[in-house]
C-alpha positions as CSV (number, residue, x, y, z in Angstrom):
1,X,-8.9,-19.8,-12.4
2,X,-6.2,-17.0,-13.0
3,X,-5.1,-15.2,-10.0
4,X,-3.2,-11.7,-10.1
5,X,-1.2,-10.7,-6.7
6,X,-1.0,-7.9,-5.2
7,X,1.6,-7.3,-2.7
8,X,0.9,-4.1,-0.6
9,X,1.0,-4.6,3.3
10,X,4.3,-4.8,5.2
11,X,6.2,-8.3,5.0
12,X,3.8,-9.4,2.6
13,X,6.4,-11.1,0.3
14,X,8.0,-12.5,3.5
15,X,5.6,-14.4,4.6
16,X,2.8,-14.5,2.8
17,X,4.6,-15.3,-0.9
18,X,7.8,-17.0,0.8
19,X,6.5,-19.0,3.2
20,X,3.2,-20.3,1.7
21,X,2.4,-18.9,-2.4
22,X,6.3,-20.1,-3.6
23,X,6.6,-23.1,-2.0
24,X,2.8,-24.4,-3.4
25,X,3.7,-22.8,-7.3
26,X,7.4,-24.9,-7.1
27,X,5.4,-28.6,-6.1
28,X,1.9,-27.4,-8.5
29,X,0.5,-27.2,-5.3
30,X,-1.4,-23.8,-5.9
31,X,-4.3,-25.0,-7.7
32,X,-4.6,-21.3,-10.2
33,X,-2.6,-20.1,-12.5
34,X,-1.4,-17.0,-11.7
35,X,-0.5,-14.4,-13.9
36,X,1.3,-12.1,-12.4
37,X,2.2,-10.4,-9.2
38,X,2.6,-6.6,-8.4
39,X,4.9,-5.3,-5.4
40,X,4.7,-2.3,-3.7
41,X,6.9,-0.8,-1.0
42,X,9.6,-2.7,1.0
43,X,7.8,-5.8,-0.7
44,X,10.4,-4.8,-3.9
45,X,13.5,-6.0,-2.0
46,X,12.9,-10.1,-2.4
47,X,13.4,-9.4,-5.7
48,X,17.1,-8.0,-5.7
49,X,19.4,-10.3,-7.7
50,X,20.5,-13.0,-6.2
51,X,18.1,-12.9,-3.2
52,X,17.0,-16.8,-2.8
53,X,13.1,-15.9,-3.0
54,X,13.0,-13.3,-6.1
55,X,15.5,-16.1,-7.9
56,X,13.4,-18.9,-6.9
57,X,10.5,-16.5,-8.5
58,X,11.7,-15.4,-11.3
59,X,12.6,-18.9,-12.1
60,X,8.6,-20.3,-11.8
61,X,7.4,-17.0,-13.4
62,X,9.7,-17.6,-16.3
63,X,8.1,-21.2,-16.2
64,X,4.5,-20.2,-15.9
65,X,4.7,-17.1,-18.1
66,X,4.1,-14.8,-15.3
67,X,4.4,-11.0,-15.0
68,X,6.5,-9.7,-11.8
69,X,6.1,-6.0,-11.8
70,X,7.2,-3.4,-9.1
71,X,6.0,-0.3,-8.6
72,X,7.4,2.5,-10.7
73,X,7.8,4.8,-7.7
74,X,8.9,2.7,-5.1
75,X,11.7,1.0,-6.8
76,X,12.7,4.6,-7.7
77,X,12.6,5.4,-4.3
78,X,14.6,2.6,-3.0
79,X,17.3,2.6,-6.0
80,X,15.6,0.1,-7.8
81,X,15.2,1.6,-10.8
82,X,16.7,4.0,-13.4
83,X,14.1,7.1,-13.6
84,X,12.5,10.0,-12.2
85,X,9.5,10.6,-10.0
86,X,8.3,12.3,-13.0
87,X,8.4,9.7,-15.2
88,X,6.7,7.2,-12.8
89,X,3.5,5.9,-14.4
90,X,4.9,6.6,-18.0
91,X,6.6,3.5,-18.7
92,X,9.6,5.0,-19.0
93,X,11.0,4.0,-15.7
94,X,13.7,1.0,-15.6
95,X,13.9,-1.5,-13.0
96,X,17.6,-2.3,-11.8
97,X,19.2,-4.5,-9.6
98,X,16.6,-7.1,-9.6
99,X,16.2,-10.5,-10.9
100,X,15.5,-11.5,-14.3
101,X,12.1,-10.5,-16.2
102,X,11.2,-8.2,-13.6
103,X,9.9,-4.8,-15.0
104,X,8.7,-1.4,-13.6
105,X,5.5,0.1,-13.9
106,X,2.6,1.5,-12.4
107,X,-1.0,0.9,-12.7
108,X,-1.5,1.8,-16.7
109,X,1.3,-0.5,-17.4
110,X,0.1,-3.2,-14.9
111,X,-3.2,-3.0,-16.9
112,X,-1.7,-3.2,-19.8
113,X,0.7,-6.0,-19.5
114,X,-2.1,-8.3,-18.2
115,X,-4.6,-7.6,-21.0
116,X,-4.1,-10.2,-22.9
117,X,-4.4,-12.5,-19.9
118,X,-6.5,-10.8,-17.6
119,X,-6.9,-12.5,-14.2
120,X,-10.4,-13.6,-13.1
121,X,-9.3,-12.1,-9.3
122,X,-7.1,-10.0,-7.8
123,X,-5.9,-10.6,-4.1
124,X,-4.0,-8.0,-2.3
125,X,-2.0,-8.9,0.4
């Protein structure tokens, strides 16, 4: 089964993808394949370079082939990317700062990215 993530609620890449989703992808614990994962609000900042969870991340996702995308507008917001509110769903917008193979986007490009591999579910946490 492929499995796209949603991270949305408050310290949901704190606990949720540190403590449980991470550790189960390193050891092939995790029993899908997911192909990608989509972070929204103060979610973004595990992904800073050299933060030990986005590293640990972008190491499996450059492993498994997986898509880590953050939202356009809130890595604008939080200096994350190089862009304007304007050009937030676009594509144009750049994330910065972050660890390797992450990209910006909002929901067009999130759609767009995974089309090719489309997930059978979505879980937001």
């Amino acid at each position: 089964m492929k499995i796209a993530y949603v991270f949305k609620t408050s310290m949901a890449s704190t606990y949720q993808l540190s403590s449980m989703i991470l550790p189960q992808l390193e050891n092939d614990s995790h029993l899908v394949n997911v192909v990608g994962m989509f972070f929204f609000d103060d979610n973004l900042f595990c992904l800073k370079k050299n933060d030990p969870v986005g590293e640990r991340l972008a190491k499996i996702a450059k492993e498994k082939n997986m898509l880590l995308m953050v939202c356009d507008q809130c890595a604008v917001r939080r200096g994350l990317a190089d862009g304007t509110f304007e050009q937030c769903g676009s594509g144009e917008v750049m994330a910065k700062g972050l660890v390797d193979g992450v990209v910006a986007g909002c929901f067009p490009q999130l759609y767009s990215a995974l089309g090719t591999n489309p997930p059978d579910q979505v879980i937001t946490l």
